[in-house]
N, CA, C and O atoms as a Tripos MOL2 file, in Angstrom:
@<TRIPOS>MOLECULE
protein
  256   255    64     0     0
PROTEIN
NO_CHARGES

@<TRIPOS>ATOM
      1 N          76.5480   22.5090    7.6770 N.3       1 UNK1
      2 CA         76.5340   23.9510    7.7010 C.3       1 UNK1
      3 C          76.8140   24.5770    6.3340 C.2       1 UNK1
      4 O          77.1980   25.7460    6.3660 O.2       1 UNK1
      5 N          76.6710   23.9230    4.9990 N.am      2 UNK2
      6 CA         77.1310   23.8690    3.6200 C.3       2 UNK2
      7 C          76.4370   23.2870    2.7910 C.2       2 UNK2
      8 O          75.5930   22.4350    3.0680 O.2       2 UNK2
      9 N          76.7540   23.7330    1.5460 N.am      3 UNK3
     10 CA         76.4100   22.7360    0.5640 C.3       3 UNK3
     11 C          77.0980   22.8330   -0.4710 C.2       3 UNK3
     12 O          77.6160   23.9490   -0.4640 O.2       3 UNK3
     13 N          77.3980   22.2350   -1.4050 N.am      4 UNK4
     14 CA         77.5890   22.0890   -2.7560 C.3       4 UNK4
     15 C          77.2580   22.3970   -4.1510 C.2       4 UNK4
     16 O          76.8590   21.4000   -4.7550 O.2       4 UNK4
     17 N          77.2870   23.1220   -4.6220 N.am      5 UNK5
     18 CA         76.1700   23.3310   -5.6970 C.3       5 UNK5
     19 C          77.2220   23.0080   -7.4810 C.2       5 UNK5
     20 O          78.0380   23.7990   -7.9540 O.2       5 UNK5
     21 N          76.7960   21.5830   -8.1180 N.am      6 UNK6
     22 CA         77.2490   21.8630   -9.0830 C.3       6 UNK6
     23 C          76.7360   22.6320  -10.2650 C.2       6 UNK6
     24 O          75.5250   22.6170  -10.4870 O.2       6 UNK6
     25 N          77.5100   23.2680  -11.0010 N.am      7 UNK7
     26 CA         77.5140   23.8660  -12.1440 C.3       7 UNK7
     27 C          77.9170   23.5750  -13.4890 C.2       7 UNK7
     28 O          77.8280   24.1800  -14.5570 O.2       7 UNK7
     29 N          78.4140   22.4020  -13.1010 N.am      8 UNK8
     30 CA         79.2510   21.7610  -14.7650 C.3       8 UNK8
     31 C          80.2720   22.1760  -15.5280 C.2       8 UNK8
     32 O          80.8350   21.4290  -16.3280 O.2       8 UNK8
     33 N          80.6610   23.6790  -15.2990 N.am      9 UNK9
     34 CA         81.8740   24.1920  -15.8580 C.3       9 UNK9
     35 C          82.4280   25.4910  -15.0600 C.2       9 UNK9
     36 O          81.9110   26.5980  -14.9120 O.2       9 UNK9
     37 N          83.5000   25.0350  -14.6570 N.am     10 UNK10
     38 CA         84.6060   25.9930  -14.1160 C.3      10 UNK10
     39 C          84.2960   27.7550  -14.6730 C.2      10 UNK10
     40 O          84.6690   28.6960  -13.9740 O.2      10 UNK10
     41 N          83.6420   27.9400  -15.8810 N.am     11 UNK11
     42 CA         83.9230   29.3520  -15.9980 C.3      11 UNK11
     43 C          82.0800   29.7390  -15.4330 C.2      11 UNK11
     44 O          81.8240   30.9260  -15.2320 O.2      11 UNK11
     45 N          81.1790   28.9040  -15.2660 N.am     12 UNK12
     46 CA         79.3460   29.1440  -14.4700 C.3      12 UNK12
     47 C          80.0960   29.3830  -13.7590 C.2      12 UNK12
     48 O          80.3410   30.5840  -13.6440 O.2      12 UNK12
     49 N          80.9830   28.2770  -12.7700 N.am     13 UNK13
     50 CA         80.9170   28.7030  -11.0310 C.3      13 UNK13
     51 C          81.6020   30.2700  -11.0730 C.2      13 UNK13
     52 O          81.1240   31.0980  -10.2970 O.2      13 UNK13
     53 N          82.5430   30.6130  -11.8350 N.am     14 UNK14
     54 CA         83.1070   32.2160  -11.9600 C.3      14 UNK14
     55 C          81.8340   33.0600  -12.1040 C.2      14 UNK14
     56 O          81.4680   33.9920  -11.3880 O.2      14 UNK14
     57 N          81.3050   32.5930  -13.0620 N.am     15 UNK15
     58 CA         80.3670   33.7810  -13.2670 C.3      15 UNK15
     59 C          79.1480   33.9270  -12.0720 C.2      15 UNK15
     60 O          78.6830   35.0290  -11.7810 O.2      15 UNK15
     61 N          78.6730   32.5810  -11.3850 N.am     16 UNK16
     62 CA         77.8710   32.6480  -10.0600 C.3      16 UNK16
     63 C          78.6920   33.5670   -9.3700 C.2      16 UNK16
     64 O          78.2450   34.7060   -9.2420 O.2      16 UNK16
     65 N          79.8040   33.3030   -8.8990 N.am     17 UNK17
     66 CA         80.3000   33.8090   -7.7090 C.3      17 UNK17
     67 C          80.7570   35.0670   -7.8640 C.2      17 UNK17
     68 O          81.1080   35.6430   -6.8340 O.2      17 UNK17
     69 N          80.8790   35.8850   -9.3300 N.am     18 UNK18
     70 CA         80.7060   37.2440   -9.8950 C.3      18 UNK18
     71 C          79.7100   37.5770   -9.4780 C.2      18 UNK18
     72 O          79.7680   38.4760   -8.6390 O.2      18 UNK18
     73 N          78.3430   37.0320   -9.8490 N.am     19 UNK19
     74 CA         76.8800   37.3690  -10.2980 C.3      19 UNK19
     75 C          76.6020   38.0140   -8.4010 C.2      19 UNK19
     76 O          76.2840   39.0880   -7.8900 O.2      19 UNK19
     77 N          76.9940   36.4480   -7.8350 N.am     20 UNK20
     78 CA         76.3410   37.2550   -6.4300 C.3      20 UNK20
     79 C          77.2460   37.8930   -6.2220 C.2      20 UNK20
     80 O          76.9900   38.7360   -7.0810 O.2      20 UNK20
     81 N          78.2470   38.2760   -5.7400 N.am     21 UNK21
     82 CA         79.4670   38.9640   -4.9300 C.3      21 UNK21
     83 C          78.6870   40.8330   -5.3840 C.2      21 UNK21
     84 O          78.7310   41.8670   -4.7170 O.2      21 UNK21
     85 N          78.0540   40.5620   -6.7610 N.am     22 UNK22
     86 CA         77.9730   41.9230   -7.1980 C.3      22 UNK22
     87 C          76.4310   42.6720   -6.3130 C.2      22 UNK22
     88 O          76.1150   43.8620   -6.3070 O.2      22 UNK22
     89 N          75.6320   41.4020   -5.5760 N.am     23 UNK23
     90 CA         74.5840   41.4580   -4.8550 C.3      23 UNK23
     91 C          74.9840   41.5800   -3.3170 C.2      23 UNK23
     92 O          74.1450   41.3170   -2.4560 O.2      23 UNK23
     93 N          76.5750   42.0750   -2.9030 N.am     24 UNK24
     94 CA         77.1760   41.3440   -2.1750 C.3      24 UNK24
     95 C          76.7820   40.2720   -0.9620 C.2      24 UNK24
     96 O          76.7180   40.3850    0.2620 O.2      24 UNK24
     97 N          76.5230   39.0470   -2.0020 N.am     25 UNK25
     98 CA         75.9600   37.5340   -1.5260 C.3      25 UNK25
     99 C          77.6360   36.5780   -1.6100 C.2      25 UNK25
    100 O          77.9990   36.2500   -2.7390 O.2      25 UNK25
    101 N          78.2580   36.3160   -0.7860 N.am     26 UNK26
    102 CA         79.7380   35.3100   -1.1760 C.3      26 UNK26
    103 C          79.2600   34.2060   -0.9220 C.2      26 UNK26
    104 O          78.3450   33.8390   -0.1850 O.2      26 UNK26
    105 N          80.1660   33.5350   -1.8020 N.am     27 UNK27
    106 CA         80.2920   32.0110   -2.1520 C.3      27 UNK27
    107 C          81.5750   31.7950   -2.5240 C.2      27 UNK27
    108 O          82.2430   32.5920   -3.1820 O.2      27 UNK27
    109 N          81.9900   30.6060   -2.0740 N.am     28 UNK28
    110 CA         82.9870   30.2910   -1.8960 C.3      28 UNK28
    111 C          82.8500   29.2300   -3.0750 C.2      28 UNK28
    112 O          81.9300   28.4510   -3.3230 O.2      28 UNK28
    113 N          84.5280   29.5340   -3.9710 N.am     29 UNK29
    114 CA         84.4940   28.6890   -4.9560 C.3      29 UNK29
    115 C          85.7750   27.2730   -4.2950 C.2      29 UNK29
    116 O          86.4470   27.4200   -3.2730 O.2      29 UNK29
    117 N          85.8060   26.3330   -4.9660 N.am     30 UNK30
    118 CA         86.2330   25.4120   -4.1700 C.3      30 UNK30
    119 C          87.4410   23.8290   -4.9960 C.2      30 UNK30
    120 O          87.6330   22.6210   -4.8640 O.2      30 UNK30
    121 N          88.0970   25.4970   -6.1410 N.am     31 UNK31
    122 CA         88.7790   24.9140   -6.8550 C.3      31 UNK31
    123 C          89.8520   24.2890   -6.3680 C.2      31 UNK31
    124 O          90.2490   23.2470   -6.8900 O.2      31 UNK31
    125 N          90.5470   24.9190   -5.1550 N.am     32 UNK32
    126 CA         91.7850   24.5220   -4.5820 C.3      32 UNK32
    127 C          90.9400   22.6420   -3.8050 C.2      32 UNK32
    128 O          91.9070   22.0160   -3.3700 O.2      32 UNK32
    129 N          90.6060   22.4270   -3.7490 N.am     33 UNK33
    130 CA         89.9930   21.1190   -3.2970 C.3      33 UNK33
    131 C          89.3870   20.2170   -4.8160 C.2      33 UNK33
    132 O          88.3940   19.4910   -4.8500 O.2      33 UNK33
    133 N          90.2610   20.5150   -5.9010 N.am     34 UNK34
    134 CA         90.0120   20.1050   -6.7950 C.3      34 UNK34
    135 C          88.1850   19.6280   -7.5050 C.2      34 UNK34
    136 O          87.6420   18.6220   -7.9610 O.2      34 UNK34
    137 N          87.8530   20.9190   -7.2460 N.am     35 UNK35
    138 CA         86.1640   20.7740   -7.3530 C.3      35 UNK35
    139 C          86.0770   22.2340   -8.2290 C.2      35 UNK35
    140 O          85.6650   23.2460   -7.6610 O.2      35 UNK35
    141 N          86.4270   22.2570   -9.4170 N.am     36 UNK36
    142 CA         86.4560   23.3620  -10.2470 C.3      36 UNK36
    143 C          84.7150   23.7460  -10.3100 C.2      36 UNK36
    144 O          84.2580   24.8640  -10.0710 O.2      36 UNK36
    145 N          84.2650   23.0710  -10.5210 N.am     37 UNK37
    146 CA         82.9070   23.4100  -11.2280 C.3      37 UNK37
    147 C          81.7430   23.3040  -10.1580 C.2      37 UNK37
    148 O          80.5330   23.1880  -10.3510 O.2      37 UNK37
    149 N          82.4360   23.3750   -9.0110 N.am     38 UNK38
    150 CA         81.2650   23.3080   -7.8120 C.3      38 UNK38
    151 C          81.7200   24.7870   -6.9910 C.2      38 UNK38
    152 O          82.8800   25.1340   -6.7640 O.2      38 UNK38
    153 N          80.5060   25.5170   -6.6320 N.am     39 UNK39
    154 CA         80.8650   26.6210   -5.4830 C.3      39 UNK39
    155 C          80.0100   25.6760   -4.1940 C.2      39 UNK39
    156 O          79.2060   24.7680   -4.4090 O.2      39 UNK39
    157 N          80.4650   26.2050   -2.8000 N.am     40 UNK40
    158 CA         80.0300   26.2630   -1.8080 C.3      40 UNK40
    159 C          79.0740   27.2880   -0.7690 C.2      40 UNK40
    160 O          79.3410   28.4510   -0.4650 O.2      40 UNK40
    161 N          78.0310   26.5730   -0.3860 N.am     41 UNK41
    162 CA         77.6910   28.1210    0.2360 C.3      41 UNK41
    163 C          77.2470   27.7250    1.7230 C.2      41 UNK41
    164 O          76.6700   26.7060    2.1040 O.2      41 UNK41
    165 N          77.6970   28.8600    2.4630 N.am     42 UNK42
    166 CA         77.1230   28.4620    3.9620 C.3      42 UNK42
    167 C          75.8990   28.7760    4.0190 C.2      42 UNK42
    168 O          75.2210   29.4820    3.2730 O.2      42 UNK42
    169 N          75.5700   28.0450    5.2200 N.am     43 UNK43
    170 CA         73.6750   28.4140    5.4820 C.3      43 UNK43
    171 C          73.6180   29.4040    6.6860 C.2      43 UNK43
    172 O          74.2780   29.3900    7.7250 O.2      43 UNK43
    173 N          72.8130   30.1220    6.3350 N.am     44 UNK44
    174 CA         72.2530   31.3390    6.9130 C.3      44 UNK44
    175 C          70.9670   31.5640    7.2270 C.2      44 UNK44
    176 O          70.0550   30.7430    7.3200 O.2      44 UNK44
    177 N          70.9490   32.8500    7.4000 N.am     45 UNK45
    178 CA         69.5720   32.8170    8.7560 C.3      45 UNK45
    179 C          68.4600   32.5490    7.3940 C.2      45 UNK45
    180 O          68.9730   32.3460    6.2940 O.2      45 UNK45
    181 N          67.0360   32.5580    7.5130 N.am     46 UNK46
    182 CA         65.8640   32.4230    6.5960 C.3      46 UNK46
    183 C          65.8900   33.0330    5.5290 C.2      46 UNK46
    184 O          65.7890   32.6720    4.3560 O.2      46 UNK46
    185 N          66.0970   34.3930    6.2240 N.am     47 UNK47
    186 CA         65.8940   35.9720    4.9580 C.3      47 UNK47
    187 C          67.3480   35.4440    4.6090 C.2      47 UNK47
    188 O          67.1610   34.7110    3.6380 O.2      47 UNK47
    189 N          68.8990   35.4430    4.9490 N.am     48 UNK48
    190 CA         69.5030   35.7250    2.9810 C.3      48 UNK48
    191 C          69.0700   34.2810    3.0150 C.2      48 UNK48
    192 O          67.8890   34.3950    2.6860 O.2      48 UNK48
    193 N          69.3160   32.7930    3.2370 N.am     49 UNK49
    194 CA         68.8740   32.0570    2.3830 C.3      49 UNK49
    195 C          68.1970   32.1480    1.4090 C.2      49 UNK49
    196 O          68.5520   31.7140    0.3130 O.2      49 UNK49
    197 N          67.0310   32.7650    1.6420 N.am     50 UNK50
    198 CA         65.9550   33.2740    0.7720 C.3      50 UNK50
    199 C          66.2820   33.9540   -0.4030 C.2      50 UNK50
    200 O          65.9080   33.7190   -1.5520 O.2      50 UNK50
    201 N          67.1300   34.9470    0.0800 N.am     51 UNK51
    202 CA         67.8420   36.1820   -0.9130 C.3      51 UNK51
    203 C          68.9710   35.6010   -1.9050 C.2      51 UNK51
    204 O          69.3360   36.0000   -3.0110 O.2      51 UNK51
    205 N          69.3820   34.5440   -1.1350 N.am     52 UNK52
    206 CA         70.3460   33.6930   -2.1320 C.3      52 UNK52
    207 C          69.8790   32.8940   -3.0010 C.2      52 UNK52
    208 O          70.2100   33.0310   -4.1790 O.2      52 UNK52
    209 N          69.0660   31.9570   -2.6290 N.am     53 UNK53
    210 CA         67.3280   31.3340   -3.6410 C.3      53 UNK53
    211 C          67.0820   32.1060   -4.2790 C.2      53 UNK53
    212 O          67.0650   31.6970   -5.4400 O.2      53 UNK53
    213 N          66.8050   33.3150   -4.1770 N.am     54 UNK54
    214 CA         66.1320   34.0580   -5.0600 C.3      54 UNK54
    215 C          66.9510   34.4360   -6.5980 C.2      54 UNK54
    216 O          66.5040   34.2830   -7.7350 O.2      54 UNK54
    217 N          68.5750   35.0900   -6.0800 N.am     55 UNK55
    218 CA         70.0600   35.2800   -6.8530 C.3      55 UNK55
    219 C          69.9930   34.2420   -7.4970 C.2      55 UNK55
    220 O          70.1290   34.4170   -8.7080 O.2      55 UNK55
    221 N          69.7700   32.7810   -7.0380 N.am     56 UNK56
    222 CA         70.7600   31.6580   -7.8940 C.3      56 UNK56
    223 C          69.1050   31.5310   -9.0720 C.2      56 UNK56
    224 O          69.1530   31.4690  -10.3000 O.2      56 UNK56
    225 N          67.8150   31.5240   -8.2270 N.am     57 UNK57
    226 CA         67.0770   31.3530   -9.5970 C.3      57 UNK57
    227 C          66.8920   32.2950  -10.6890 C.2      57 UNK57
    228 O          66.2360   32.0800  -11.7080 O.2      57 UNK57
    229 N          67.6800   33.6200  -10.3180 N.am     58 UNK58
    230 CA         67.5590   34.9660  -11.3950 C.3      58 UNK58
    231 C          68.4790   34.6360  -12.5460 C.2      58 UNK58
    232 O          68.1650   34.7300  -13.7330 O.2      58 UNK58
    233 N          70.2660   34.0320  -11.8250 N.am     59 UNK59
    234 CA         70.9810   33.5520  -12.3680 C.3      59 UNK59
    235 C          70.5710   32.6750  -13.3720 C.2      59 UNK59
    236 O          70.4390   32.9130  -14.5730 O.2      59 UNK59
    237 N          70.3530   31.4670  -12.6630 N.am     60 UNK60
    238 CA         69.7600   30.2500  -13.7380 C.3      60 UNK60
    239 C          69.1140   30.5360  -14.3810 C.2      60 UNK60
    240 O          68.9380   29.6540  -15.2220 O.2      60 UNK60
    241 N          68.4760   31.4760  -14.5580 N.am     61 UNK61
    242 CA         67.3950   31.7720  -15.8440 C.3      61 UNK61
    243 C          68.1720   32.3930  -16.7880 C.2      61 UNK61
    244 O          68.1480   31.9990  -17.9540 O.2      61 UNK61
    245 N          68.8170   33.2580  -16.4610 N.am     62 UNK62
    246 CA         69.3100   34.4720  -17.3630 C.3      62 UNK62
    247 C          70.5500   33.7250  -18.3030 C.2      62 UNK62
    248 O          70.8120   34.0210  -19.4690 O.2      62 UNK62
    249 N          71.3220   32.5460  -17.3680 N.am     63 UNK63
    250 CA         72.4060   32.0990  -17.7170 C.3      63 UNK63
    251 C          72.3130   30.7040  -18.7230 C.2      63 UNK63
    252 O          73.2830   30.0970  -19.1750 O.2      63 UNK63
    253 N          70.4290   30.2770  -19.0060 N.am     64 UNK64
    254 CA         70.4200   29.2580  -19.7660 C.3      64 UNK64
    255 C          70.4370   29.8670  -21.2040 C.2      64 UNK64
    256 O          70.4330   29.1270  -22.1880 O.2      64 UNK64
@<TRIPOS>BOND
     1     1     2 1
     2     2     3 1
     3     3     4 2
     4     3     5 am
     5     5     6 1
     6     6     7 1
     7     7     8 2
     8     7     9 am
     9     9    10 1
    10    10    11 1
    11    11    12 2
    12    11    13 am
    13    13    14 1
    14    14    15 1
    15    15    16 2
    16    15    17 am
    17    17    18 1
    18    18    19 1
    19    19    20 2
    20    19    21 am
    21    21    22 1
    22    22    23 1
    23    23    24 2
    24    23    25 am
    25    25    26 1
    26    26    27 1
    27    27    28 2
    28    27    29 am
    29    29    30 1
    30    30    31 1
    31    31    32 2
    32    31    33 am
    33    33    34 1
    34    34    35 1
    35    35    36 2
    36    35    37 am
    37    37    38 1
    38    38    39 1
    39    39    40 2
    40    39    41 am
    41    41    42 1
    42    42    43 1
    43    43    44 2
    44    43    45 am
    45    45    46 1
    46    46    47 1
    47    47    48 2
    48    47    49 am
    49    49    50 1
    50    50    51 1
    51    51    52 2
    52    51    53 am
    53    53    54 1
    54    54    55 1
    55    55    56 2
    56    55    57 am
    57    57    58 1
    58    58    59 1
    59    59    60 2
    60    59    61 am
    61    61    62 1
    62    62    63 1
    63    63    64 2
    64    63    65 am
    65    65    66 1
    66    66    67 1
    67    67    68 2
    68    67    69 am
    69    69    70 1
    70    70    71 1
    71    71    72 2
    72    71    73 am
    73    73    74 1
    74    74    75 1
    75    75    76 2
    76    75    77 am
    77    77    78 1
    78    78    79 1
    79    79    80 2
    80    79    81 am
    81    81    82 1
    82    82    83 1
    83    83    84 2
    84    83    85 am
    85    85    86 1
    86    86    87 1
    87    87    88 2
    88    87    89 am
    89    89    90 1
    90    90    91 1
    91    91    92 2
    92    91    93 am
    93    93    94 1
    94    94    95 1
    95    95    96 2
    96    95    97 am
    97    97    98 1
    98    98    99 1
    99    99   100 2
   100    99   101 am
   101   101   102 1
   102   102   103 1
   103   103   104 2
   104   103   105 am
   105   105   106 1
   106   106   107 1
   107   107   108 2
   108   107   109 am
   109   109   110 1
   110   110   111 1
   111   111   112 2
   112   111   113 am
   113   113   114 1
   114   114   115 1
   115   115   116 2
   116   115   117 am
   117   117   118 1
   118   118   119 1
   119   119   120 2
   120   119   121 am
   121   121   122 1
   122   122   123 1
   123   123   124 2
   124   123   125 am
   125   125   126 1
   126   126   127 1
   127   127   128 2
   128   127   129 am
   129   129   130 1
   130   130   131 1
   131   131   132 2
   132   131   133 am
   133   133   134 1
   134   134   135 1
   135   135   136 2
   136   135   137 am
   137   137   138 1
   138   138   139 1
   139   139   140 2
   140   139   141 am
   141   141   142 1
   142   142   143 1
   143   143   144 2
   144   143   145 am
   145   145   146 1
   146   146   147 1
   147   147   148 2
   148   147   149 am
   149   149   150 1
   150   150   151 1
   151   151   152 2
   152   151   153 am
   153   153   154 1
   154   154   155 1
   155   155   156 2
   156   155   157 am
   157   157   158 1
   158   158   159 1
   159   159   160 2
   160   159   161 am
   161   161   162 1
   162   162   163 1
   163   163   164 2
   164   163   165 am
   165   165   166 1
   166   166   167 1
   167   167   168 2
   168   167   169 am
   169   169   170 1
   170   170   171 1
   171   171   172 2
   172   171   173 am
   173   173   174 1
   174   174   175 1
   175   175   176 2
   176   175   177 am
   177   177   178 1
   178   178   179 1
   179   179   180 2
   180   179   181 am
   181   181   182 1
   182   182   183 1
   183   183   184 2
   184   183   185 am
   185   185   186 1
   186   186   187 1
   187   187   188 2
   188   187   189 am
   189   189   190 1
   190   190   191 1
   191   191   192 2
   192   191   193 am
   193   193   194 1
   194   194   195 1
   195   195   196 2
   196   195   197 am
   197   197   198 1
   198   198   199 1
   199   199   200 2
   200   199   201 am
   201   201   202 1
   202   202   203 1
   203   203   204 2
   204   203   205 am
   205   205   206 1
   206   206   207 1
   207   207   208 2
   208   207   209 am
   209   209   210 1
   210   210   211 1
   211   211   212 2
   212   211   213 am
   213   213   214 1
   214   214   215 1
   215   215   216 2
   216   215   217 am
   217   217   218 1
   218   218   219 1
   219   219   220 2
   220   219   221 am
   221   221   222 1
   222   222   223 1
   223   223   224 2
   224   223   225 am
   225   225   226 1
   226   226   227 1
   227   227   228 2
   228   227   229 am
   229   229   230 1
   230   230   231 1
   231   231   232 2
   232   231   233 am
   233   233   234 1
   234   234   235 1
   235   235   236 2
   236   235   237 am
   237   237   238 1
   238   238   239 1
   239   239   240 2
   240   239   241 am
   241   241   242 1
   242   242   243 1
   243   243   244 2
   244   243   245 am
   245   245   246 1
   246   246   247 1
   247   247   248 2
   248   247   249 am
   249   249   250 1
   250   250   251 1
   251   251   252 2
   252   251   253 am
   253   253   254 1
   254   254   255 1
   255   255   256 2
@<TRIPOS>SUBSTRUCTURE
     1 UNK1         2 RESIDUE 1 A UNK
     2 UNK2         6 RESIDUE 1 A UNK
     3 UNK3        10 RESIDUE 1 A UNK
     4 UNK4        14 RESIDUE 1 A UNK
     5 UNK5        18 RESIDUE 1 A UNK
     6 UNK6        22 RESIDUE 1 A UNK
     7 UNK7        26 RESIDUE 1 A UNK
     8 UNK8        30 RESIDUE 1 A UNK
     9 UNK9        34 RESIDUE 1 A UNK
    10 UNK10       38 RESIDUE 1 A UNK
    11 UNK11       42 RESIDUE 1 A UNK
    12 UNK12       46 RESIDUE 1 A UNK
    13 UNK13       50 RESIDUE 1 A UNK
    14 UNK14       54 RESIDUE 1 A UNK
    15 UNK15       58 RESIDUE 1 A UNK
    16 UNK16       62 RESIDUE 1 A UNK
    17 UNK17       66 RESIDUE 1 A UNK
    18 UNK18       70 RESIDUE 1 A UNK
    19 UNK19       74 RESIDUE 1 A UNK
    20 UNK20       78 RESIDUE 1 A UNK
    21 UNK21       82 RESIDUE 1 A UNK
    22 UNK22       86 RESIDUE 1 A UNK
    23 UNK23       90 RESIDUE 1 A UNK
    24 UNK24       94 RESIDUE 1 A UNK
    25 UNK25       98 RESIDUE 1 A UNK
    26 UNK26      102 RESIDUE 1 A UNK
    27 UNK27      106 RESIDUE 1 A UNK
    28 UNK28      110 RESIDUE 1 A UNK
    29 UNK29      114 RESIDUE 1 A UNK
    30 UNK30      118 RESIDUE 1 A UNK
    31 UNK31      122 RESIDUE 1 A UNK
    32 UNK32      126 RESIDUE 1 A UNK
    33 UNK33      130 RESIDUE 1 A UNK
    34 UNK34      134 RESIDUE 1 A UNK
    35 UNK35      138 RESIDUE 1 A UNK
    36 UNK36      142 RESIDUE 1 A UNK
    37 UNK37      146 RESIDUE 1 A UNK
    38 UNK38      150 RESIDUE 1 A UNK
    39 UNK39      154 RESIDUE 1 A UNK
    40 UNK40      158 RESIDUE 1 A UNK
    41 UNK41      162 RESIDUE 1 A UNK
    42 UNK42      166 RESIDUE 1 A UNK
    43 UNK43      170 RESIDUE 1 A UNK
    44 UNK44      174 RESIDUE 1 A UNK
    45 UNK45      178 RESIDUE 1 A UNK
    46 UNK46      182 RESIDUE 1 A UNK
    47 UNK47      186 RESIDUE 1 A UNK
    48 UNK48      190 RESIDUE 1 A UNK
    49 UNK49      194 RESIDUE 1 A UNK
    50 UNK50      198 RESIDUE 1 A UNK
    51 UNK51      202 RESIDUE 1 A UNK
    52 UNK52      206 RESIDUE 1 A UNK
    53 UNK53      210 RESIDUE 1 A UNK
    54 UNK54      214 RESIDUE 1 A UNK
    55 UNK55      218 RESIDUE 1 A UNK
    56 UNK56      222 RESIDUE 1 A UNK
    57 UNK57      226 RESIDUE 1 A UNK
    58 UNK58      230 RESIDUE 1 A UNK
    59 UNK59      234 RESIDUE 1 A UNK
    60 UNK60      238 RESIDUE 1 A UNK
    61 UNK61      242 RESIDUE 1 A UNK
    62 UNK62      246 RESIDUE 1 A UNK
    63 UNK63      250 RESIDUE 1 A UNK
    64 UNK64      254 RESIDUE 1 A UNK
């Protein structure tokens, strides 16, 4: 019902989980489980999946 998504550094997963929250899209960051550099996200119906696909590839572009 999840997934994992790494990011490689503790201050990406901040700025993902800024980036969407400001789309209000949440993600759960998942530092207290000693996983700094990974957020979590639940799965959802088609459309936000979609809408969240869409956020994380706007992100990844903008953020390389």
């Amino acid at each position: 019902n999840f997934i994992l998504i790494e990011l490689n550094s503790e201050e990406r997963a901040d700025k993902l989980t800024t980036y969407l929250k400001d789309s209000n899209i949440y993600i759960r960051q998942v530092k207290a489980y000693n996983l700094p550099t990974k957020v979590r996200v639940s799965i959802g119906t088609k459309i936000e999946n979609q809408l969240f696909i869409n956020k994380l590839k706007q992100f990844l572009t903008e953020d390389d």
